[in-house]
C-alpha positions as CSV (number, residue, x, y, z in Angstrom):
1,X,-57.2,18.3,-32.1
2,X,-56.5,21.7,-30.9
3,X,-59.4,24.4,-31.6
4,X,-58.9,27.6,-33.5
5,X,-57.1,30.2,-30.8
6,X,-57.1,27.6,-27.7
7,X,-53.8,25.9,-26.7
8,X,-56.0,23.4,-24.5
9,X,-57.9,21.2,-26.8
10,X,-62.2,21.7,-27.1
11,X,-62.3,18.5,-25.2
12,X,-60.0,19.7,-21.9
13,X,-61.9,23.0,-21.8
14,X,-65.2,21.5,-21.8
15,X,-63.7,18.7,-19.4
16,X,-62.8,21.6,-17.7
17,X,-66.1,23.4,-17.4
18,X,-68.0,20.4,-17.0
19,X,-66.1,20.1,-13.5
20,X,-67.2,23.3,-12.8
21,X,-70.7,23.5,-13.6
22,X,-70.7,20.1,-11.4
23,X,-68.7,22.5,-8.4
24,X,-71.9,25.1,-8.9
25,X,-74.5,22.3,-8.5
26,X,-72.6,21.2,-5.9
27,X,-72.7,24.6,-4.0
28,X,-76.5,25.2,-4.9
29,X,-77.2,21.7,-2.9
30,X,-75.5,22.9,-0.1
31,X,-77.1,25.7,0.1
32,X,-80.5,23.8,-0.4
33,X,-78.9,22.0,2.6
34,X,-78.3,24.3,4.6
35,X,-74.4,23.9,4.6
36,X,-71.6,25.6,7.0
37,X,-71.5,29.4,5.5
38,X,-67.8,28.9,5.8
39,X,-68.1,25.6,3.6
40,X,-70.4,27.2,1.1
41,X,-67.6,30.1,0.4
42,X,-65.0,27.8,0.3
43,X,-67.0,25.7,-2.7
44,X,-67.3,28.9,-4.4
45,X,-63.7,30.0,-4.1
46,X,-63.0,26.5,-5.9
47,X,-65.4,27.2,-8.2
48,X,-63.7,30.1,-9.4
49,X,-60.3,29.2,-9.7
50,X,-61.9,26.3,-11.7
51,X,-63.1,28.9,-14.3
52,X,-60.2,31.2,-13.6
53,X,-58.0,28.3,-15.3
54,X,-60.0,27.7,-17.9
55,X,-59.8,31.9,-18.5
56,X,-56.3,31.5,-18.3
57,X,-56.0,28.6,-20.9
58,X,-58.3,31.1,-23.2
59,X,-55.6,33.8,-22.3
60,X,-52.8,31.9,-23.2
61,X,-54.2,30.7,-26.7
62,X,-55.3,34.0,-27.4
63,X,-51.7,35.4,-26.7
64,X,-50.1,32.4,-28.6
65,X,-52.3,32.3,-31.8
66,X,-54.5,35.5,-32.1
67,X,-52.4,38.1,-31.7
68,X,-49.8,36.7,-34.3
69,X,-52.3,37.7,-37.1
70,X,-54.5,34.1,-37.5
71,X,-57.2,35.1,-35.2
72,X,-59.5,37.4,-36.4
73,X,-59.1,40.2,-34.2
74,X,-57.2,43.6,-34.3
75,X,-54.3,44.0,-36.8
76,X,-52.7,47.0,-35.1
77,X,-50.4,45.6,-32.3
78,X,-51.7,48.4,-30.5
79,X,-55.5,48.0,-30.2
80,X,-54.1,43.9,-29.6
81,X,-52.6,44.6,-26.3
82,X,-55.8,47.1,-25.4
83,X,-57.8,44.4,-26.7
84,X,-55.9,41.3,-24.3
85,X,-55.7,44.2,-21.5
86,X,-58.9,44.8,-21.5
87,X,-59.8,41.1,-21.0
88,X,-57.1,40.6,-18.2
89,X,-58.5,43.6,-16.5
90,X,-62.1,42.3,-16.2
91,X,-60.5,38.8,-14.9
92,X,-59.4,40.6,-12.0
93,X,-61.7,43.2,-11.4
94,X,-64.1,41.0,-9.6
């Protein structure tokens, strides 16, 4: 079953974000560890594309279902795009 505004079923995305929570223990043992600095980074770089495409799945359902009129938000196709902007801008702000 697809969930309300997500393209990805409830199931894949917490699928998804189980993986990564299991990346971020992963890279808080390494630390413990005392791991390769250059190791450590990498884990985290995988750790956030993991959550990156899960975003990006959001994104997409958002785009596909929401802003069509079925998702609660904004009406005004306007204050949509400032409203999905917004969100794409603090994805890449980091």
């Amino acid at each position: 079953m697809t969930t309300r505004g997500y393209t990805a079923s409830k199931d894949q995305l917490l699928g998804r974000l189980a993986r990564a929570e299991g990346q971020i223990r992963g890279i808080s043992k390494m630390v413990e560890d005392d791991r390769y600095c250059m190791d450590v980074l990498s884990q985290i770089n995988a750790a956030r594309n993991a959550l990156d495409k899960v975003a990006l799945g959001l994104l997409d359902g958002h785009a596909r279902h929401c802003l069509i009129g079925d998702g609660g938000g904004p009406t005004d196709p306007d204050e949509q795009v400032d409203e999905l902007m917004g969100a794409v801008g603090r994805m890449l702000s980091r």
